[in-house]
C-alpha positions, 0 to 999 in steps of 0.5 A: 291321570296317573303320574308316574315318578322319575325312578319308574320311568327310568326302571321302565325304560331300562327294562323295556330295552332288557326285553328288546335287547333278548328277543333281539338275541334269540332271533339272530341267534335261531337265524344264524344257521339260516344265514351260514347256510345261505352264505355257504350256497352263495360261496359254492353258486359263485366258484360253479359259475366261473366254470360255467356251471350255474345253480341256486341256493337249493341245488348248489350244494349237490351239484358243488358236491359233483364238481368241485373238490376243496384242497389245499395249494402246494403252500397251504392255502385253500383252493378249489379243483374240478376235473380240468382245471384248478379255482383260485379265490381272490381278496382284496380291497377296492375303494370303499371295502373289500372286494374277492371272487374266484377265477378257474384256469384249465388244464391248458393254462387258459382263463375259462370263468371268473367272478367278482363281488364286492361290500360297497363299490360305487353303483355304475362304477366300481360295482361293475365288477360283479357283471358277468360283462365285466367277468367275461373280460378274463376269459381266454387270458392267462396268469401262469406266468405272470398276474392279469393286470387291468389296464385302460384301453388294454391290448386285446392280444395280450393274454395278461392284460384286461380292460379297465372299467371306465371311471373306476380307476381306485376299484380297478387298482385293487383288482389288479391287487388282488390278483397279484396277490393271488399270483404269488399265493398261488403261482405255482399251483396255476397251468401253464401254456409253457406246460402244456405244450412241453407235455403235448409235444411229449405225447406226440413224440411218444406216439411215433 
């Protein structure tokens, strides 16, 4: 049996892990534009969905092209419009990491879709606010006026109230959080039912 010395074995080593380390690169690197096109699809399949609209990783991209429109907020920031209404996207921090989602508002100043998304919540707990049970909660609210918060046992009659999730108070904070955030990112770009009602009551008027 051959005996190989100290010095080879360590120049082995040191070489088997150089030959690792570049077919490791080149893979993640002939993958990456996979990855950022996967990634970009999830992106628009989520904005579509909260306003109802679903598609999948193939279609996303022509019926994103068909709906949405990607602008800025009257501060500079990225947001989103379709043909009634604006889409504002959400970041912030829940228990474990970070948390983010889109919430649509019409025209009308109505809530009509939001979606969330988090890195590591808590299974059956804080990662119940990527269910369509736990988005479904915002449909019908408002924020033009002030953020949604999250509350236990929420008023179901106040339009800026949500339901909490059960045992998930840390999560539920940091949406709420992210909310305010947004309000204050965003408020002034958000319909309003106040609006709304002022322009309806001016059509009317011009109309007798």
């Amino acid at each position: 049996m051959k005996n190989f010395s100290n010095k080879y074995m360590l120049f082995y080593a040191l070489g088997l892990s150089a030959v690792v380390a570049i077919l490791l690169t080149v893979v993640s690197v002939s993958l990456k534009p996979r990855q950022t096109r996967n990634q970009q699809a999830e992106t628009k399949m989520m904005i579509l969905k909260t306003i109802g609209i679903e598609s999948t990783m193939e279609t996303a991209d022509a019926i994103y092209a068909e709906n949405i429109q990607e602008t800025t907020s009257s501060k500079g920031l990225p947001m989103y419009t379709y043909p009634s209404g604006v889409i504002i996207p959400l970041k912030g921090n829940g228990l474990w990491g970070p948390i983010w989602g889109y919430i649509a508002v019409e025209n009308s100043g109505h809530v009509v879709g939001a979606i969330f998304d988090h890195q590591g919540e808590t299974p059956g707990l804080g990662a119940e606010i990527a269910t369509d049970k736990f988005a479904s909660r915002f449909v019908g609210k408002e924020m033009g006026e002030k953020p949604i918060v999250l509350k236990k046992n929420a008023d179901k009659d106040n339009p800026y109230e949500v339901d909490a999730i059960s045992g998930s108070t840390m999560t539920c904070n940091g949406v709420t959080e992210m909310l305010a955030k947004a309000f204050e990112q965003y408020g002034d770009d958000i319909p309003k039912i106040e609006d709304c009602e002022a322009v309806a009551k001016q059509i009317m008027e011009e109309e007798l």
